[in-house]
N, C-alpha and C positions, 0 to 999 in steps of 0.2 A: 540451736535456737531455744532459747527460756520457755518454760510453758507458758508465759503472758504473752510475749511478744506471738507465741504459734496462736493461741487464743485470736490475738488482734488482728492476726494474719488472718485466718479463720472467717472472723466475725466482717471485715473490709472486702473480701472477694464472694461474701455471701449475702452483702446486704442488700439490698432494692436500691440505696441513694446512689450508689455506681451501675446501678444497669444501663444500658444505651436507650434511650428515646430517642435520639434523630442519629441518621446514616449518614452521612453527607457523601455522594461520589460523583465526582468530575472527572472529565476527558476523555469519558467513553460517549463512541458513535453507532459503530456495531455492536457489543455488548449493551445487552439490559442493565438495571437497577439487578432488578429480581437477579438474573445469573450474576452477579459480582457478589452480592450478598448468597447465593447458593454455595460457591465457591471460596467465600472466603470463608466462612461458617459463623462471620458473625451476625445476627440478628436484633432486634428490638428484645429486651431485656435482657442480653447478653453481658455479665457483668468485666465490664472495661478492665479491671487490676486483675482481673485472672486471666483476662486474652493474651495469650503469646502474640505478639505483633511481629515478631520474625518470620513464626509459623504462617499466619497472616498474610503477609506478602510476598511468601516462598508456594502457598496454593494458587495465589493471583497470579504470578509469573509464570507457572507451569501452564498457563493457559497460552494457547499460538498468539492469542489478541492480545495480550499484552507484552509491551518492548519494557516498562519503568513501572516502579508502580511506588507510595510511599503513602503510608496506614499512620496516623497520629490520633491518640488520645486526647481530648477536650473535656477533662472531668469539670462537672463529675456524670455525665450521661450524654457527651458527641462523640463522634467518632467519624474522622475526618478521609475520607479515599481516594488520592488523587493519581489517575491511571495515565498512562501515556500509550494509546495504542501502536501499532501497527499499520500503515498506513496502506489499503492494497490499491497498486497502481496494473495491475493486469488481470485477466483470465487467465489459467494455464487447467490441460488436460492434465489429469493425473491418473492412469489404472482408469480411462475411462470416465473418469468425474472432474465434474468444472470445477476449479478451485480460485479463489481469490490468491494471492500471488501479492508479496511485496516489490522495490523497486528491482531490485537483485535476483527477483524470479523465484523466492523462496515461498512455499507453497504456506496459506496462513491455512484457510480452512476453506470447506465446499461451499458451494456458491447454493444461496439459497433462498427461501423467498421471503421470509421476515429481513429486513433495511437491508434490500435486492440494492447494488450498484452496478449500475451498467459501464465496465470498462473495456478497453480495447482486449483483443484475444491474443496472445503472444505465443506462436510459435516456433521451434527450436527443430531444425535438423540435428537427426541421432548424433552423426559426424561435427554437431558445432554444440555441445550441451556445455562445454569451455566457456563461453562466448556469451553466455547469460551474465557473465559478471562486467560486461561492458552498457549494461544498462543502464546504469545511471548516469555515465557519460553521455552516452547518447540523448536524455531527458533532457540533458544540461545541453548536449550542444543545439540540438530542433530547436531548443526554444528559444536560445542566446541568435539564433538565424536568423537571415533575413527574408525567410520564408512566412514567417508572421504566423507559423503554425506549432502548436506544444504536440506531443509524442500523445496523448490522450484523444489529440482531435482523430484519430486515424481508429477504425473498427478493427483492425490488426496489421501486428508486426510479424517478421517473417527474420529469425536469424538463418543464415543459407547457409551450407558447409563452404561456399565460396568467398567468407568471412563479410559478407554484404547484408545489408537491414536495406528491407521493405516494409516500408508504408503504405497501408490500402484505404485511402483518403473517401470513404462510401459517397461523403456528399458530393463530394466532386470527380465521381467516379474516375479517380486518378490512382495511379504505383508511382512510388516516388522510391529509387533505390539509391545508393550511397554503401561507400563501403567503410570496415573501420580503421583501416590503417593510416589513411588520411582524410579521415572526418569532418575535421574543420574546412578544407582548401575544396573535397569534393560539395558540400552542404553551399559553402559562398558561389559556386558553380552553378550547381540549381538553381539556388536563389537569383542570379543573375539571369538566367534563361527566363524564370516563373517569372519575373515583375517584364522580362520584356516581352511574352508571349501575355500575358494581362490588358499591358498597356495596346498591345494590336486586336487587343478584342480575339486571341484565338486558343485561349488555356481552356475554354470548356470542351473546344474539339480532342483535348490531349490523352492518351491512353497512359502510355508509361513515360516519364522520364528518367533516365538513369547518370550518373556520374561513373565514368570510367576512365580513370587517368584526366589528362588534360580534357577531356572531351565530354559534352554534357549529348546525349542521344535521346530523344524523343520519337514518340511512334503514335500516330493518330489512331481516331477511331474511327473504325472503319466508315462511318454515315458520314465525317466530318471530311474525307480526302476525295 
């Protein structure tokens, strides 16, 4: 490099008309402003042609909260942050600590009381830790049922070493069990029991129902028999 052109270099990464005045950062929920600008390292007069923007969105990714993340320059003073989180769809216990939990059961970060989300508790027999990766199926199939119920509406999920998910329905103090190997065929089972124990006026009285092979079992509560 000539000595002008290092001069120019020089003079272009040092002057004030490139410094950053506005931040712009979208798509975060859980993440701060503050913590994305802690984290990325860039700041208000932060001159834009000397920022690595690789480096940039190689600190933003190292965070559990971010899945995507994609840092653009707007000279000659924006600087554009467009983040894609992490979506947590459970509680999971970790070493003793609640943690936020994506759909696959993968632990984001501890649960805690700045943007608290209250989601269902998920979980896991020692013998079934396998079996966390059939969770998104499962999301997909509650919901796609004709139970009219999503996997969120339930305060916990229970994977059993007996390859079976329970649902603990708190409002309607109801266990709704199913197993995964045939998911679909047991779920349309329920379903069919749920709308006709509805329709008789006697689903509030119901403790567990379960699908087991061709056969859907039900067990009242004890005030209701």
């Amino acid at each position: 490099m000539s000595f002008s052109c290092l001069y120019a270099y020089r003079l272009l990464t040092s002057t004030g008309y490139f410094a950053a005045k506005q931040i712009e950062i979208q798509g975060i929920h859980m993440l701060s402003d503050d913590t994305v600008i802690s984290i990325s390292e860039i700041g208000p007069g932060t001159n834009l042609l000397s920022a690595n923007i690789e480096k940039v969105e190689q600190r933003l990714l190292e965070n559990n909260w971010v899945k995507n993340v994609s840092v653009k320059r707007l000279l000659p003073d924006r600087i554009h942050i467009r983040i894609e989180e992490r979506v947590p769809r459970f509680w999971v216990q970790k070493g003793g600590v609640l943690c936020y939990a994506d759909s696959e059961g993968r632990i984001i970060a501890p649960v805690g009381s700045e943007k608290f989300v209250s989601l269902p508790l998920l979980q896991i027999d020692s013998e079934a830790a396998e079996l966390v990766g059939y969770m998104p199926q499962v999301i997909r199939a509650v919901g796609a049922s004709a139970l009219r119920l999503q996997v969120d509406d339930a305060s916990r999920i229970h994977l059993t070493a007996g390859r079976s998910v329970e649902l603990y329905m708190e409002d309607k103090n109801l266990r709704l069990v199913f197993g995964l190997d045939d998911m679909d065929a047991d779920l349309r089972r329920l379903s069919l029991v749920f709308a006709d124990l509805g329709r008789r006026g006697e689903l509030e009285g119901m403790r567990d129902m379960r699908a087991e092979g061709p056969n859907v079992w039900v067990r009242r509560h004890a005030a209701a028999r």
